[in-house]
Structure formats: C-alpha cells, structure tokens
N, C-alpha and C positions, 0 to 999 in steps of 0.2 A: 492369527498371532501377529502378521507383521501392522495389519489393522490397531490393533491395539498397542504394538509397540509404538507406532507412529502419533499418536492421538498423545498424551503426554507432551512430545516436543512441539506439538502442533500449540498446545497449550503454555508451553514457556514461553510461546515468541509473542505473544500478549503484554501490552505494557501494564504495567503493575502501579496501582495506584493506592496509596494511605492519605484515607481521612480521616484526622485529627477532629477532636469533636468541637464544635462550635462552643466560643468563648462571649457568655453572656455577660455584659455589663452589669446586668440587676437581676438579684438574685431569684425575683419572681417571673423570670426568664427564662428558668433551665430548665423546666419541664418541658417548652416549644422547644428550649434546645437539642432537647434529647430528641424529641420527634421528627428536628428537622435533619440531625445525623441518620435516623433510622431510613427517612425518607431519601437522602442522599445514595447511602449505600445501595437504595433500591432502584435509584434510578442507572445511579452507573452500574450496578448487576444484570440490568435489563441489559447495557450493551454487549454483545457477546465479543467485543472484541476487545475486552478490557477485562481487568481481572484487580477487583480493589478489594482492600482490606479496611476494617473498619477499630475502632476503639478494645475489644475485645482480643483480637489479632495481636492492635499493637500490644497491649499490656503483657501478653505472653513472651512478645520478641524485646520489652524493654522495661527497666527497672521504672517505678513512679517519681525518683529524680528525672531522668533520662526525658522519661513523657513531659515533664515538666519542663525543660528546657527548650525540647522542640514544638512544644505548641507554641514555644513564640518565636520562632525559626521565620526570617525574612528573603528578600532576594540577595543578603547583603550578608546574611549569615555564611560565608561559604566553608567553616568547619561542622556547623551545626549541619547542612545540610549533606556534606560529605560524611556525617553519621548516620543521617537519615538512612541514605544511602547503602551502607553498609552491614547495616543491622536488619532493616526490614525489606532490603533487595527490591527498590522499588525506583520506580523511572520517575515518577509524578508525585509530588504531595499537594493538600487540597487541607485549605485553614480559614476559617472563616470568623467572622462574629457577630453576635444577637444584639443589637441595644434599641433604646428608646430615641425617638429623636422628637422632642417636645411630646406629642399625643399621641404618636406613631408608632408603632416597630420598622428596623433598620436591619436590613439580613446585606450584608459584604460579603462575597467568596472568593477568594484567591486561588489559581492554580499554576504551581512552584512547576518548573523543569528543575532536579536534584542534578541533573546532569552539569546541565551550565549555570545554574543556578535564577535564573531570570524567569522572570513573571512571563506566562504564556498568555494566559486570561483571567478575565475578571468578570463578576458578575454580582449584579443584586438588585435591591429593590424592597420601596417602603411601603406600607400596607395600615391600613387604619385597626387590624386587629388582630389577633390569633390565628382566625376563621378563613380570613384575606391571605395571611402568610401562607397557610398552607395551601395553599389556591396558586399564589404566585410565588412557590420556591421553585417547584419542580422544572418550570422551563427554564429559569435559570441555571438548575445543574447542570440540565441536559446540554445547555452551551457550553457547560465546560468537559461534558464526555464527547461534544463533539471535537471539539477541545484538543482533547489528549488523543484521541483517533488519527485528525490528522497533525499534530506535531510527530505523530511515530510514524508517519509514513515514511518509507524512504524517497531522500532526494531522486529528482528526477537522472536518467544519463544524460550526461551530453552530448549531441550531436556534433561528434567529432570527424574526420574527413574522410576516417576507415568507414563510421556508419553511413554518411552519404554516398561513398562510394558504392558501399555495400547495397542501398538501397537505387542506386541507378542498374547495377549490374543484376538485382532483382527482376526491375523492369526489362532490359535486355534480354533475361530469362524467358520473360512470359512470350515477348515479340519472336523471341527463335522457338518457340513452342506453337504459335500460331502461325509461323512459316513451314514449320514442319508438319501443320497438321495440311497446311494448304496445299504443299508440295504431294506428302502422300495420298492427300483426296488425289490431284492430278495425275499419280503414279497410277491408282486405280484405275481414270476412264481412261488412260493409253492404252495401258495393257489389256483391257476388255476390247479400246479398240485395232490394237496389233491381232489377237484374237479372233475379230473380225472379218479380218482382211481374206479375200482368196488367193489358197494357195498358190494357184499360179505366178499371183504378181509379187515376185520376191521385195523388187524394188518400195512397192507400198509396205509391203511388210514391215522390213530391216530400217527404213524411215520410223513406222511406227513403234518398233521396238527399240531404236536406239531413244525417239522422245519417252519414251515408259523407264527406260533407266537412266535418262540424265532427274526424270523427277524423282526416280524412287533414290538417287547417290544425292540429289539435293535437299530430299526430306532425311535423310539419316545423316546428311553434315546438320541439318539446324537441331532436328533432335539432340546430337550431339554437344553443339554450342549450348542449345538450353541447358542439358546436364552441367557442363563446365562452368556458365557463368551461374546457373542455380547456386552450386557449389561455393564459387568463390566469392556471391554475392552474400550467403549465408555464412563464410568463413569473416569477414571483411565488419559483417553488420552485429554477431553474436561474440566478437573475439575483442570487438573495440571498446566494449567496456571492461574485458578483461585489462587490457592492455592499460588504459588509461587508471587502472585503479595500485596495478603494478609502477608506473613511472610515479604518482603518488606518494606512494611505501617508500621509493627511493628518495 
C-alpha cells in the first residue's frame, strides 16, 4: 500500500509539458502537421521523466477561444503564459511551425519556461520533402525533452563554509577510524604478548601490560574522536543547505 501510495507523488514531481499543435503556413501542410505533433508527443512520452500533454488534453482543459489565443503565446506574452500556466498546470509549453521556404519545408520548435516566461530552446530544420521531415523531426525534439530535463533539475548547493567544514571533519573521521583500527591491532599483539611472559618475571609482565592498555585507551579515544567528528562532520555538511535556504526566506 505505501508502494502505491508513493508512486502518484513520484509522478507529480515530473515536469509537465503542453504541445500545442504545429501552425502550418500552407494549408497543404497540415496533414505533416498533424503527424509531426503525433510524433512529437511520442517522442517526449518516450522520456519517462517528463510527462506532456498533447492537443486532445488541451482542448478538454481549455475553450477554442482560449486554445486560440495561446497558440500564439510568445516569450513576451507574460499574461497569456501566466494562463497557460494555470489552466493546464504545466511547467513547459512547446509551439512550433510548418512552412515552406522556397522548394523546402521549414519545421521551427520553440520551448517556453511558463515559469519565467523565457525561451529555453530552439530547434529545427529544413528538408527537401515530407519523407526527409519525418526523418529529421525527431532528433530535433528530442533536444528539446532533453531540454526541459535539465532546465527542472534543481540548482546545485553551494559550497558554503559549514559544508567545507563538514567535509574536512569527514576526512578527520576517517583518519581517527584508521588510528583506531591501528592502535587496537597494537592492543592485540601486547596483550598476547603480556600473555606470554613468565610468570615469574613480574617486572616483563606489568611493562607488557601497561603497553597493552595505553594502546587499547588510545584505540577507544580515536574510535571515539571518529564517532564525534563523524557526527559533526555529517551535522555541519547535511544542515548547511538547510541553513542557507532558511537565511534566503528571510
């Protein structure tokens, strides 16, 4: 159950993408055009980390004025794309258009951030015929679903003084975890050799026994230092982008 409860939000955090269908210049165009939305859709479907809606979608979330306005929605629209936005709950839109250019066809693809409203990418390319386009659309898309992949990545953290610190105190970690394993190796052949010794000779003995517990009290102080700076190295390197996101807000 919590499998499946989980699967759902796993799927919102997907940037959400509407393609608007390609605006062909000549009317003996719009059958390619149709094919090359179909193909569109198919291509950014293929990436599972994206999640786009196609012409059918919108028409349900939006009146035929509505759709008619925002096909022609630019970087410069910023109420048009603030509807975008709102209506079809989408991070990305993706507008393109089909024409002729002398003996050519001419495929243009635009991909909108709705967020800030600014042109992420662009892509296209001309082709001597139908046959050609559909040949060279597809990699074209796929630059723009590589596109929207990484514009939703999230920014990187910064390396701020807590996570350097945190990341020395790491390493100090490891070095009091390799003195402690050194020292207790040590503690070992004392006391095997205190062990050794015969009874009579106290003197060898009590030598051997007191080196068996200065290593075994100096393998349990670095063990110890490992734990504490472990600790504060993982408090210092996991706390710092809390921290830095809090003075932000403020």
């Amino acid at each position: 159950m919590a499998l499946l409860a989980t699967a759902p939000a796993a799927a919102a955090t997907r940037p959400r993408v509407a393609v608007f269908g390609l605006g062909a210049f000549d009317d003996s165009l719009r059958q390619l055009a149709s094919v090359l939305d179909e193909m569109m859709l198919i291509e950014l479907s293929g990436e599972a980390a994206l999640d786009a809606i196609g012409q059918s979608e919108i028409a349900r979330l939006l009146k035929f004025e509505s759709t008619r306005q925002i096909l022609g929605c630019d970087e410069d629209q910023a109420g048009c794309l603030a509807h975008v936005r709102t209506v079809l709950d989408v991070r990305f839109l993706i507008v393109g258009s089909l024409g002729r250019l002398g003996n050519q066809l001419r495929l243009d693809l635009k991909l909108i951030d709705v967020v800030t409203g600014r042109v992420v990418a662009r892509a296209g390319t001309t082709e001597a015929d139908a046959e050609s386009m559909a040949r060279a659309a597809p990699p074209q898309m796929r630059m723009l679903a590589t596109a929207v992949v990484a514009s939703s990545l999230p920014p990187p953290v910064p390396w701020t003084r807590r996570r350097i610190a945190g990341v020395a105190l790491g390493g100090a970690a490891i070095i009091a975890v390799a003195a402690g394993a050194l020292f207790g190796s040590q503690a070992l052949s004392r006391r095997d050799a205190a062990m050794a010794v015969p009874q009579p000779d106290e003197a060898a003995f009590s030598s051997a026994t007191a080196d068996f517990r200065f290593s075994a009290r100096a393998a349990d102080v670095s063990w110890a230092c490992a734990v504490i700076t472990a600790a504060a190295g993982a408090w210092a390197y996991f706390g710092a982008p809390h921290e830095s996101a809090g003075n932000q807000a403020q």
